[in-house]
N, C-alpha and C positions, 0 to 999 in steps of 0.2 A: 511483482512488477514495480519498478521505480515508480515515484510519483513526479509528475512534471510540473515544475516550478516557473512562475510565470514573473518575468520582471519589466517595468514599463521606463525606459529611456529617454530624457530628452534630446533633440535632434539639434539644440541648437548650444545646450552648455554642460550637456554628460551626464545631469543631474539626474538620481538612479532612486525609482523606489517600488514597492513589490502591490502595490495595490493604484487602480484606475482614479487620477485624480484629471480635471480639466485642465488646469494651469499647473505650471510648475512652479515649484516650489525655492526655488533656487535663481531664475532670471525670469519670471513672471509670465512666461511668454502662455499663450493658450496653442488648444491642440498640438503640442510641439512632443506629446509624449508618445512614443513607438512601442510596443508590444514585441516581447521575445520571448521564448520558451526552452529551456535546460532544463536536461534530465540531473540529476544527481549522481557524482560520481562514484561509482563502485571502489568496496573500500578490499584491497587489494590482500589474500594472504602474504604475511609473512616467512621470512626462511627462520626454519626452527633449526638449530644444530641437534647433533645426536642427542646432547647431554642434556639436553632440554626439553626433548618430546616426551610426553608423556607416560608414566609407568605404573601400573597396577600399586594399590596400596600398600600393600602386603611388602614390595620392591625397598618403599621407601625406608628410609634408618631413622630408629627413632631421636628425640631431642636427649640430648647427653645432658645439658646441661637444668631441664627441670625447675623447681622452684628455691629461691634465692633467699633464708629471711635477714628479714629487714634489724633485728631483735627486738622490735618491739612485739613480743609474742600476740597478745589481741590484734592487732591490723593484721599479723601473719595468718591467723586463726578463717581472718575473711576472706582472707586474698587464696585461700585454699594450700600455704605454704609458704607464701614469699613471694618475690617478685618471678618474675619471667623475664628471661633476655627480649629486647625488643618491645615487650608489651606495653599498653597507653593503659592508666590507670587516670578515670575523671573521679576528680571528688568533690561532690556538691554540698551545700549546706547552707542555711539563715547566716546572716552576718551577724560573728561573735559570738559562734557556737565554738570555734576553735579548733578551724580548720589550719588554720595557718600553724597554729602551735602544734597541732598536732604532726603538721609534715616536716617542722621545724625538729622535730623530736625522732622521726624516721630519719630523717639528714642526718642528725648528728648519731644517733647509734649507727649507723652504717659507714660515717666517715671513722670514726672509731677502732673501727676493723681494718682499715688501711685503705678503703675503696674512695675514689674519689665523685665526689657528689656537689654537682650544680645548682645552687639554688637562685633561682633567678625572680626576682619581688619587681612585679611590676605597679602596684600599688602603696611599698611603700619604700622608703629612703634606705641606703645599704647600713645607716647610722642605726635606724629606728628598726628592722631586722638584727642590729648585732648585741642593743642596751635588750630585746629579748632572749634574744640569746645567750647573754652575759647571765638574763634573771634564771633562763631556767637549765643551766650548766652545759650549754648547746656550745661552747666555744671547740672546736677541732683546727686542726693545721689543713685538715686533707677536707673541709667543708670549702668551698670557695663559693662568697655570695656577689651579686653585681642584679643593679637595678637598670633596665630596662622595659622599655615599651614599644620598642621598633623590633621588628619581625627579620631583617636581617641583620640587628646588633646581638641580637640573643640568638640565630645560626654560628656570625661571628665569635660569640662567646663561647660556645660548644666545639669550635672549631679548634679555638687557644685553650683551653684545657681540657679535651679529650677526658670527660668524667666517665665512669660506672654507673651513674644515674643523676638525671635531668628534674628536677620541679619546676614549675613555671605556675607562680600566682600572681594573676588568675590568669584562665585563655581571656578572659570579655575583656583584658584593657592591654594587649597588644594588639598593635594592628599593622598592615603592610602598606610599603609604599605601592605598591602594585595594582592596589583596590583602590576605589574610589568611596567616599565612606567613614564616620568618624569608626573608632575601636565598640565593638560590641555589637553594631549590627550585624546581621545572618551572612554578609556573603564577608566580612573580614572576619569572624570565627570561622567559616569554613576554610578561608585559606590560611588563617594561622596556623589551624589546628590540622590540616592537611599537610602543611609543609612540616611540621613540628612531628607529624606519625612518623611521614615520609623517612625525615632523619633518623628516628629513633629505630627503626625498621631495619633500615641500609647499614647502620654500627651496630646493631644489635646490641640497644642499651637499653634499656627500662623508661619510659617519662610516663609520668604523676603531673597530670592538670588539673588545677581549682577551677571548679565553674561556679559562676554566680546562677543564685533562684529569681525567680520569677515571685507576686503576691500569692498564687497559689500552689506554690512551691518546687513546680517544674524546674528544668536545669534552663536556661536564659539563653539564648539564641535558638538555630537552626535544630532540626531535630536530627538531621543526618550526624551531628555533632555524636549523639550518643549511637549510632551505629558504626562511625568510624573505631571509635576506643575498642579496645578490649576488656576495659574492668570498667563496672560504673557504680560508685559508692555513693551512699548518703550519707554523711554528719548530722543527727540529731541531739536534740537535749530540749530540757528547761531550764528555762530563765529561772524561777525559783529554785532551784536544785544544782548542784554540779558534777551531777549526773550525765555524762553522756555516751551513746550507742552510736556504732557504725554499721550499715545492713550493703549489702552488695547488690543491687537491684539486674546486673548483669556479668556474668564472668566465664569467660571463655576457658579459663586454667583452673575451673575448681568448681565447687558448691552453692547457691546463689540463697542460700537459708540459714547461714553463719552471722552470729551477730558480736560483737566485737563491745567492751563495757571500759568504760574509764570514766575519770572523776579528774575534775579541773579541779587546782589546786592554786593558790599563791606563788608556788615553784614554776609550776606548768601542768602539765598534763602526765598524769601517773594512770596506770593498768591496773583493773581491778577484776584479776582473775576468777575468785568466786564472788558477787555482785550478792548471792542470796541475804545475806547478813545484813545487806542495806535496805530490804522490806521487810522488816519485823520488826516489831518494836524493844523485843529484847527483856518485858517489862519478866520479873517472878511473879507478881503479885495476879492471883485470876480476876478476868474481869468480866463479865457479860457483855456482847456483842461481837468477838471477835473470832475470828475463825484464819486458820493456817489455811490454805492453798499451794497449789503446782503451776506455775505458768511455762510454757514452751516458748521458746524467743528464737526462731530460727531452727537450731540442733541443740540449742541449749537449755536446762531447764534450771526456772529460777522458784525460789520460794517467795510470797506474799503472804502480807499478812491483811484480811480485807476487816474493816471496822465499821459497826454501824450503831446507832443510835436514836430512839424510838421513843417521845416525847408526846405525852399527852396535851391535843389542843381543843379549842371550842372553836376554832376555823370552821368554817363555811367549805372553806378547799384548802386539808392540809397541804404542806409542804413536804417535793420530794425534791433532797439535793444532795448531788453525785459528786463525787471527787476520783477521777480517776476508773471509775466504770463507766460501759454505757447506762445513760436514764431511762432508756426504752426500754433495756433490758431488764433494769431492778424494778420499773411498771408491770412489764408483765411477772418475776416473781413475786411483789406483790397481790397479785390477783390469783395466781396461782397458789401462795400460802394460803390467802382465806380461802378458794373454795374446796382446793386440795388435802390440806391439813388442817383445816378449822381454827387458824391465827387470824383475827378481827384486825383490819391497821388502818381501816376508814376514818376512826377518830385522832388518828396519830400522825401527826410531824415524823418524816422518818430521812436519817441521815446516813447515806454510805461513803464511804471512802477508805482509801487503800495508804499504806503506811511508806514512805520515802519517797511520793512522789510519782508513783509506778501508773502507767499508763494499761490497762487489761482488758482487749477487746476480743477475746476467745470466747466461746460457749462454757468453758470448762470450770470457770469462776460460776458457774451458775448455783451449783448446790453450797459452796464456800457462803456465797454472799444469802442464800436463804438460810443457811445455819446461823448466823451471825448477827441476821434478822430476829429468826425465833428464841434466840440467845438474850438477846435485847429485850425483846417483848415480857420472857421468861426470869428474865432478871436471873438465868442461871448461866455460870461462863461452861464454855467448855474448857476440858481439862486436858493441861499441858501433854505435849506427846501426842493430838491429834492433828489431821489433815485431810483435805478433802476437796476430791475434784469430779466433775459430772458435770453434762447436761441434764438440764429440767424441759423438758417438754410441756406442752398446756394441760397433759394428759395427769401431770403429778409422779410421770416416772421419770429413773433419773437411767440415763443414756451413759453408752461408753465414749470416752474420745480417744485422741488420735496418742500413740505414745505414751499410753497410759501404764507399762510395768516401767516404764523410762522415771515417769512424774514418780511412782511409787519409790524404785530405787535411788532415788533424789532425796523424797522425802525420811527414809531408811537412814540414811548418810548423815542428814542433820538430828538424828535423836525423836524423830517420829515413830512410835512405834501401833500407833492407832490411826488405819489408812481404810476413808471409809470411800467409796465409789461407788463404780455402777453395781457391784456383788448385792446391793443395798436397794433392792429394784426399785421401791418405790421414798418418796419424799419422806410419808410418817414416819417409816422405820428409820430412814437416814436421822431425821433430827433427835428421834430418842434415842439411837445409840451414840450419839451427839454428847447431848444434853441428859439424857435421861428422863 
């Protein structure tokens, strides 16, 4: 049943508003406002032609034309393959993680191959776009860049060069004359980025948006933002390191557990297809505290090296300090060596941390970093050619994870041929066949 909509009129200057006030609001006058009632209009079917009515699945033809890569194989690796005709890829990230260079770097391998590609800067000058571009050998004939911020100069621009693919950074600092609103509030990203799908949809071309974060690192406007796109990517890294990951938090053409590895460079930004090499230390010489691991990054598995170090003090409340693991987590290992395997570390200062920087918030680092503990304490290294991944329960047993003949044949590859796990049911036996 409709709902009836009640509107109150005045009788003496037309003045219109939906709730009972005394005076109007418009010529002052009192009791001068009239009461009406409308129903809401019924919204009318449309004529569908044949070619338009609806048809079993099965009916329809599949997409010919599939995923498109970019050549930058890592971003391809995320994106499930490549681009998609028509699809909206957002890519979010901290400012000066290197996002810009990085899609700067997409543009020019793809204009390379003859395709033409829009790169439209709306934060910065087309000068200060081209001296990086010059740096990191992004110069093409078939790239064409133009700086805009106005939402019908940058349709217009898509209009005059009919590209193969659209960047636009960022969506938060164009905005439309149509909105009321400086650039970046929720209702001009929502019609940037609606009109900006809209097109890329209708020509079936590919467009790539920069989103700006938020302090807690959300993507910065409207949230309907990220359900309009089809791909939605994160840029991360650290600032100590130049190190950086791409993860796909949503993907409609592919995989959403791919994670994508490059390294910032003075050139630009290069692809670093096996990453393993960058968490070891690489050293020959044996050392006590350290222990080889397997970490999973999505579908990928990387090698770590976790190091720790064990320091006798006269503290009241030794010091536990993490780098790279969680501290809650080396807390409860801690409690679990001494009552579990009879390692004492009450009196001791104890230091863990992982080698390049590596970030490791799995369970599966659990037995690594207790080996590397007792290694420490024991003053004895383990010996080259091992590896080691498990959970540790309270109980002192060590658990299977997830993808674990995966980590194995990882660890296989790089020259491990001592792979200690869950086969090792419980902790004592894991660290003697460790250490000995």
């Amino acid at each position: 049943m409709a709902k009836i909509k009640s509107e109150f009129r005045c009788s003496e200057c037309g003045w219109t508003t939906y709730k009972w006030v005394g005076q109007c609001g418009e010529c002052q006058g009192w009791d001068t406002l009239t009461e009406s009632t409308s129903a809401p209009k019924e919204v009318k079917a449309a004529r569908i032609s044949n070619n338009q009515i609806a048809r079993p699945i099965t009916q329809i033809p599949e997409d010919a034309q599939g995923h498109r890569p970019t050549g930058v194989s890592e971003f391809d690796r995320v994106l499930g393959g490549g681009l998609v005709a028509g699809a909206t890829i957002l890519l979010s990230g901290e400012p000066g993680v290197g996002k810009s260079t990085l899609l700067l770097e997409v543009a020019a391998r793809l204009a390379k191959t003859g395709s033409k590609v829009l790169y439209v800067s709306a934060e910065e000058s087309a000068g200060q776009v081209r001296l990086r571009a010059q740096r990191t050998n992004a110069l093409v004939d078939t790239l064409y860049l133009a700086s805009e911020t106005d939402l019908s100069a940058v349709l217009g621009q898509f209009a005059a060069v009919q590209p193969d693919l659209v960047i636009v950074d960022s969506v938060q600092t164009v905005s439309s004359a149509e909105i009321d609103g400086a650039a970046g509030m929720p209702a001009q990203v929502r019609e940037v980025a609606s009109n900006l799908i809209r097109l890329a949809k209708a020509n079936s071309v590919p467009l790539m948006l920069v989103g700006h974060v938020t302090k807690d690192g959300s993507i910065a406007g409207p949230r309907v933002l990220e359900h309009l796109v089809d791909v939605v990517c994160h840029f991360e890294g650290d600032r100590q390191t130049s190190l950086r990951f791409i993860r796909t938090l949503k993907n409609r053409f592919g995989p959403t557990d791919e994670v994508g590895c490059f390294e910032m460079t003075s050139e630009g930004i290069s692809e670093v297809p096996d990453p393993s090499q960058l968490f070891v230390s690489g050293s020959q010489n044996l050392v006590s505290g350290s222990c080889i691991t397997v970490t999973v990054e999505g579908r990928r598995s990387l090698i770590a090296e976790i190091q720790a170090l064990v320091v006798k003090t006269n503290s009241p409340q030794p010091r536990r300090v993490t780098n790279g693991v969680d501290s809650s987590r080396v807390a409860m290992l801690l409690a679990v060596l001494e009552r579990r395997a009879g390692i004492s570390l009450m009196d001791k200062d104890v230091y863990v941390s992982t080698v390049g920087g590596m970030k490791i918030t799995e369970p599966a680092a659990d037995l690594a970093i207790a080996i590397a503990l007792a290694s420490a304490v024991t003053d004895k290294p383990v010996p080259h050619g091992t590896a080691a991944f498990g959970e540790i329960s309270l109980s002192g047993e060590i658990r299977g994870v997830t993808n674990g003949k995966q980590r194995a044949n990882e660890a296989s590859r790089l020259g491990h041929k001592t792979i200690i796990d869950s086969s090792s049911s419980q902790l004592k036996a894991a660290i003697r066949l460790a250490i000995g």
